[in-house]
N, C-alpha and C positions, 0 to 999 in steps of 0.2 A: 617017135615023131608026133605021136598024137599028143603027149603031153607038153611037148616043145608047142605045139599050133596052140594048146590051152594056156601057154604060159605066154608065149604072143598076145594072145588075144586078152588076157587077164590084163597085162600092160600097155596095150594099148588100150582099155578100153579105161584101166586107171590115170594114163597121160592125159587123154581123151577130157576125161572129169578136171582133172587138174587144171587143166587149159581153159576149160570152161568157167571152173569156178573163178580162175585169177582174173578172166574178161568180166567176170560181173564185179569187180573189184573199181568200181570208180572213183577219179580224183576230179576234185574241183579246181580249176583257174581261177586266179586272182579275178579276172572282169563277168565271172556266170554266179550266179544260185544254182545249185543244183537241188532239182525238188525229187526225195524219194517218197513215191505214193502205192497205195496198195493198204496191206497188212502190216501198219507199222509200228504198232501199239499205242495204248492209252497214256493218255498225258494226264495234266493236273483236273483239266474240265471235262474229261472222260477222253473216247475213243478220236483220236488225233486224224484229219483226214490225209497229213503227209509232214516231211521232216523235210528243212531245211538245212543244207549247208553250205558254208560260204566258207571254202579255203578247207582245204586237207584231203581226206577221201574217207570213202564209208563202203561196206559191201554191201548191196542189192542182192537179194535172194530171191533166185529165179522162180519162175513160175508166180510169188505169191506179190511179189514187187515190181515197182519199173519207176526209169525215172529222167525227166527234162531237165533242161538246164534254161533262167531266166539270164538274161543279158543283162548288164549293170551299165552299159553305154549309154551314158546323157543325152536326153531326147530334147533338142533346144526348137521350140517354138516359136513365130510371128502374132501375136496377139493384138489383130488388127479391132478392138473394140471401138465401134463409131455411137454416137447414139446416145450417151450414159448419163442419163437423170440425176444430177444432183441433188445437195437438198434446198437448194434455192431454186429448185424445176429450171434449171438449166442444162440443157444437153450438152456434153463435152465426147470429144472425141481421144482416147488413150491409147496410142499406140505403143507396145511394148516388147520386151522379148523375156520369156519364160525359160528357162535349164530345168528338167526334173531327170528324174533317173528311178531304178526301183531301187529302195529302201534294203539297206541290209541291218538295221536294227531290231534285234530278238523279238518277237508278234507282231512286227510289220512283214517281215517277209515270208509269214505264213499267210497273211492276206493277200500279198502280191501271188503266191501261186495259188490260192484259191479261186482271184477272178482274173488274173493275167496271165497264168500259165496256156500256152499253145495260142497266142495272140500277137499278132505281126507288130514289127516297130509302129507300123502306118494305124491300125486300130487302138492302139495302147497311146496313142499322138491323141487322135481324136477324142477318147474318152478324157482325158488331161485335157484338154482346149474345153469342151465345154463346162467341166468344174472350173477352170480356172476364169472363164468369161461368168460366171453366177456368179462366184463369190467377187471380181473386182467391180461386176455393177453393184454388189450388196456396201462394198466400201466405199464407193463413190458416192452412193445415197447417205449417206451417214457423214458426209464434210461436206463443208463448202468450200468452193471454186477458188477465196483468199487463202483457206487451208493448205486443198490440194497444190499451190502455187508455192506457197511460201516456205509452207514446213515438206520437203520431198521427203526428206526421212521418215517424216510420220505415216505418211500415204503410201511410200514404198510397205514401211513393216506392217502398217492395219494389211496390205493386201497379202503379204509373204504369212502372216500370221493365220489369216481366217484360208488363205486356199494350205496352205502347209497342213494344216488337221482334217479337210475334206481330203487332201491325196495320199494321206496316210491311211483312211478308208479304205482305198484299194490299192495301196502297198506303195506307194510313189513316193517318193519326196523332191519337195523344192531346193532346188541346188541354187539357181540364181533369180535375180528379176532386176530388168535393168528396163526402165521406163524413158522413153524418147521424148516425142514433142506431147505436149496437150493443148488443143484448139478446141475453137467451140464455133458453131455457128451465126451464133450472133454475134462474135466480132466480142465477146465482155472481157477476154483476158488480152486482147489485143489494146482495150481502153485503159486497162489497169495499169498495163505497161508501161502507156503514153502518159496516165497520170503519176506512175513513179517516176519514170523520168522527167518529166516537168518538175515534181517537188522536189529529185537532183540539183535539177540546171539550175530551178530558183535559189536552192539553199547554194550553192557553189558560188552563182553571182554576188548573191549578198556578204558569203565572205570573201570575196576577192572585193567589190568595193570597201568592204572594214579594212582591209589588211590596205587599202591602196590611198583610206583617209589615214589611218598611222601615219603610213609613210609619209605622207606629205605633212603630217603634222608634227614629224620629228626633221623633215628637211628644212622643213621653218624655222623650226624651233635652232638648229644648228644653222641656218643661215643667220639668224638675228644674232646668237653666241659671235659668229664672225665677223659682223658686220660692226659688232661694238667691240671686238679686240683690235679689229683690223685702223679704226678710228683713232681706234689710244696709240696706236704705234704712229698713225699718219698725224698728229697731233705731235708728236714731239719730233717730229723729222719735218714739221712746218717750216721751220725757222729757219733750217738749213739751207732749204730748198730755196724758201725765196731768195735768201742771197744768190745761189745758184743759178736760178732764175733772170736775175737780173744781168749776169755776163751773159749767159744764154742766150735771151732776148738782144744784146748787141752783136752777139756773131748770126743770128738766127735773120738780122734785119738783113744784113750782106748775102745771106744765104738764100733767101726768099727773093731778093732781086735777081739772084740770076737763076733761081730756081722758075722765077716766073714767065720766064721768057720759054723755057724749055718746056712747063708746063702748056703753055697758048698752044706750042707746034703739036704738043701729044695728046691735048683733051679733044679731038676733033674722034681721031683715030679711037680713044679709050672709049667715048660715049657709042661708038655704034657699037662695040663690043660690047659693052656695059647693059646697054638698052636690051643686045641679044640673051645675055645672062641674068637679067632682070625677067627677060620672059620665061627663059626657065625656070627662074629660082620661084617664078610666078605659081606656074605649074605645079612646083614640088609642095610650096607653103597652101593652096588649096587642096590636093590631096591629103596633106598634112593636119589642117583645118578642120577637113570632113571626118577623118581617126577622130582628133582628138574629140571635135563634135558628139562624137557618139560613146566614146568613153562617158566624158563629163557628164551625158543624158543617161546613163546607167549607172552613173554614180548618184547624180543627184535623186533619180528614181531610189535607188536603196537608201540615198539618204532622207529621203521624206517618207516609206517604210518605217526605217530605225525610228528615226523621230516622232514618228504617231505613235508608234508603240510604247516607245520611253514615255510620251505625254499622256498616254489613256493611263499610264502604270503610276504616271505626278498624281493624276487625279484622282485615283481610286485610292490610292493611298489619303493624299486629302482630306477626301473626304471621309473616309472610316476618322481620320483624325480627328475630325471636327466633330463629327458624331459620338465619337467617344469622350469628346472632351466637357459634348452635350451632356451627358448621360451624365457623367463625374462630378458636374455641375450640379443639375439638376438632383440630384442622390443628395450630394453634399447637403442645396436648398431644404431638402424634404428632412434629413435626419436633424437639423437645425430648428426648422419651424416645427418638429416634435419633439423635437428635445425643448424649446422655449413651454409649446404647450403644456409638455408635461412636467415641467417647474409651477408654471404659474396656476396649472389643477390642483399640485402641491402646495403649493403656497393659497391659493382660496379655500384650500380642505385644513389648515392648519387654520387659517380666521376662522372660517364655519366651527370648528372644533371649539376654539379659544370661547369666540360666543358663546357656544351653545353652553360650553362650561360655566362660565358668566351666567348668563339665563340660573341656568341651576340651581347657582349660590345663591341669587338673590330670591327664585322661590322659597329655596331652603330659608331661608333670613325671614320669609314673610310670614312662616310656619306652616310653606307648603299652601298658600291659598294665593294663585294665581291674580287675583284683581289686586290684594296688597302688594302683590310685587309688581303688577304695571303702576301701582299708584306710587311707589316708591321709585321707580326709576325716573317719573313726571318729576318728582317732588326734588330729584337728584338734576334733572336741567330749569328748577324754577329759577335760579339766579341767573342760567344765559335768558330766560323770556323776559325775565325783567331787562334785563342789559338790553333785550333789543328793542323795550318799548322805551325804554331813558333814552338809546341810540337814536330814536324817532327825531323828540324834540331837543338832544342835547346843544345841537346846531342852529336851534333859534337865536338871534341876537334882537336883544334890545336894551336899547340905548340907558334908559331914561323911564320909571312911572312914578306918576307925578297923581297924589292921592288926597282930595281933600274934604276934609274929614272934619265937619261942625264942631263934633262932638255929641251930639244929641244923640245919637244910637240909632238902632231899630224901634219897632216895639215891646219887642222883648228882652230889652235894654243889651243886645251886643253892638259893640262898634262899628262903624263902617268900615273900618282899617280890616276889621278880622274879619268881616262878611268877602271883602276883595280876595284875600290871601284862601281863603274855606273853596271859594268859588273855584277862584284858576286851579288849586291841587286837586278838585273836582272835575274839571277839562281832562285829565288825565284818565289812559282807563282803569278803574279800578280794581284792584287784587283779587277782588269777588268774581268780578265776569272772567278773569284770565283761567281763575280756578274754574269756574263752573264751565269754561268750554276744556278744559281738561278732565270732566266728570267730579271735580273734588272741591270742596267749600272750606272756610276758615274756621276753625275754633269760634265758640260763642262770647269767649271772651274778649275779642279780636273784632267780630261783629259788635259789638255793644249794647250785646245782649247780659242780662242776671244770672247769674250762676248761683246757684246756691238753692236752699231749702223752697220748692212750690209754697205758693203762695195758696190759698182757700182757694180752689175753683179752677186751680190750674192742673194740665194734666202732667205726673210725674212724668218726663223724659230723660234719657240718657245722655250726658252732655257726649257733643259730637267733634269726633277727633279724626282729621284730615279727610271728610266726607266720607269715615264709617265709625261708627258706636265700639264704645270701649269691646260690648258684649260679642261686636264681630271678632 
């Protein structure tokens, strides 16, 4: 018996163990973390403070282990932010709604059980609301109020962007963000609106006026087509007609007499009908009137629009034209009068040249002494000074000189005839003075001067040749 009690109790106390160990045996569900903490070995960055799993199960070992489980249920949020500074210091109001959850991506959700683990849905809300209200005024400061308006995608993702890395700090992640209205207190996205819509309504009027000047510019244009086909055809069915016409007009006369009589009895009755239907039709053509009135005035308004625009667009064109055709001109002018210039600098450098080579030859000729070459270029225009002193008197006329002459002479027996003739070629100015205001005098020969051997008493001189000595 005793060993039968020992052998009970041996087995029970092994089932015992069994049962125990299989209960420390825990499995994770799809929607929990389960965090195992305690003694759970070192990791890559040393001593691990707990393990994470998500999905399967792991055995817990009693005494040195224990272990929670994190909820993976989307925590969705009111994100009533009023207040939020722009960067044009304007305050807007953004109200939105937030989805997070905890993170099941490998060293996120060792942060979520490090600061979320044994923390109620309601605490783990509030710590999420205020990261999530810091970082959307940090993204609201950073755009302006046309930004945040126009581009939603961009403001959506700066905001999903910068709080998605602060809630991955403590193990969260952003699952959605859906942003509602944005208002502002001063009323400036409320103006925005009114000024989109206005630049709408405008551009839409002015193309329905375009589109409503076509059309009548093409129902003209097919009325006039009509109106000159319709012609050519009533134009050859003239002819017809007036013969037709003309029996017409005989049964038409018969017809009218006794039509006339019937008509007296019925226009009495017709006109107060007529007058009643005249007041309606009265009625309808003023309401009518007033439409088309106000069309017309929002046409003509986009047409005097269009029209300034097209003319500011004549003019500016214009004028660039005329200005440019200034400038093309004036270029033209300019490359002209230096291209003349720099011909005729050309052309005075090739005379300067030509002289001055001239010059040259003729000092060279004079043996290199400057005054025989001026006195040789003189001596080279003495036939035009003569020409201009004959030029003088060549245009004296006279008639007739009438000379009378005894015979008896002077005293030193010349004639009177030859004293006349000596005298007047003496009127003339003589070769001597033309030379001597040119610096240069005649041969002694030429003066009527002795050449030849000095005489006693006289001093030997060099005879002198064109006012310088042979010895020059």
């Amino acid at each position: 018996m005793g060993w039968l009690f020992l052998i009970l109790a041996l087995a029970f106390v092994v089932f015992a163990t069994a049962v125990m160990l299989l209960g420390r045996y825990k499995r994770c569900p799809p929607d929990r973390i389960m965090v195992i903490y305690g003694k759970v070995g070192a990791g890559e960055t040393g001593q691990r403070s707990s393990r994470c799993i998500h999905g399967g199960a792991a055995f817990v070992v009693p005494v040195i282990q224990d272990y929670q489980f994190l909820e993976l249920r989307p925590i969705t949020m009111d994100i009533d932010l009023q207040g939020a500074l722009s960067q044009q210091n304007i305050r807007i109001d953004v109200p939105s709604t937030f989805t997070v959850g905890i993170s099941t991506e490998p060293g996120v959700m060792e942060n979520a059980a490090e600061r979320l683990l044994g923390l109620s849905r309601e605490e783990i809300q509030a710590i999420a609301e205020d990261i999530i209200f810091g970082q959307t005024r940090v993204v609201i400061a950073t755009m302006e109020i046309e930004e945040v308006i126009s581009n939603r995608d961009k403001f959506v993702d700066s905001i999903a962007n910068g709080v998605e890395v602060e809630l991955k700090k403590i193990g969260l992640r952003l699952i959605n963000v859906n942003v509602k209205d944005i208002n502002d207190d001063s009323h400036y996205i409320a103006a925005l609106g009114r000024e989109a819509a206005a630049r709408a309504i405008n551009e839409a009027k002015k193309a329905v006026a375009e589109k409503e000047r076509d059309g009548e510019i093409g129902k003209a244009e097919a009325e006039r087509e009509q109106r000159i086909r319709v012609a050519s055809a009533n134009a050859t069915a003239v002819e017809g007609e007036n013969e037709a016409k003309i029996q017409i007009a005989n049964s038409d006369s018969t017809r009218r007499q006794r039509e006339a009589e019937a008509e007296r009895l019925g226009t009495a009755s017709e006109k107060v009908q007529a007058a009643k239907a005249l007041e309606e039709a009265y009625q309808a053509e003023r309401e009518a009137e007033r439409q088309r009135a106000e069309r017309e005035r929002a046409t003509k308004q986009a047409d005097v629009i269009v029209s300034a625009e097209v003319d500011k667009q004549r003019v500016e064109i214009q004028a660039e034209a005329v200005a440019e055709r200034y400038r093309r001109e004036a270029k033209g002018q300019a490359d002209a009068l230096y291209a003349q210039l720099e011909a005729q600098a050309r052309g005075n450098r090739e005379v300067l040249l030509k002289q001055a080579e001239g010059l040259q030859a003729i000092v060279a000729a004079a043996g290199g002494n400057p005054n025989m070459a001026a006195m040789l270029m003189i001596t080279e225009k003495l036939p035009d000074l003569v020409g201009k002193q004959v030029e003088a008197v060549k245009n004296l006329k006279i008639d007739k000189i009438t000379v009378w002459d005894s015979g008896s002479g002077s005293a030193d027996g010349t004639p009177t005839t030859a004293r006349f003739m000596s005298g007047m070629l003496q009127s003339l100015p003589p070769m001597q003075d033309l030379l001597n205001m040119a610096g240069m005098s005649l041969p002694e020969f030429l003066e009527g001067k002795k050449v030849g051997r000095p005489e006693a008493g006289d001093t030997p001189e060099s005879p002198t040749v064109m006012g310088g000595t042979l010895e020059d």
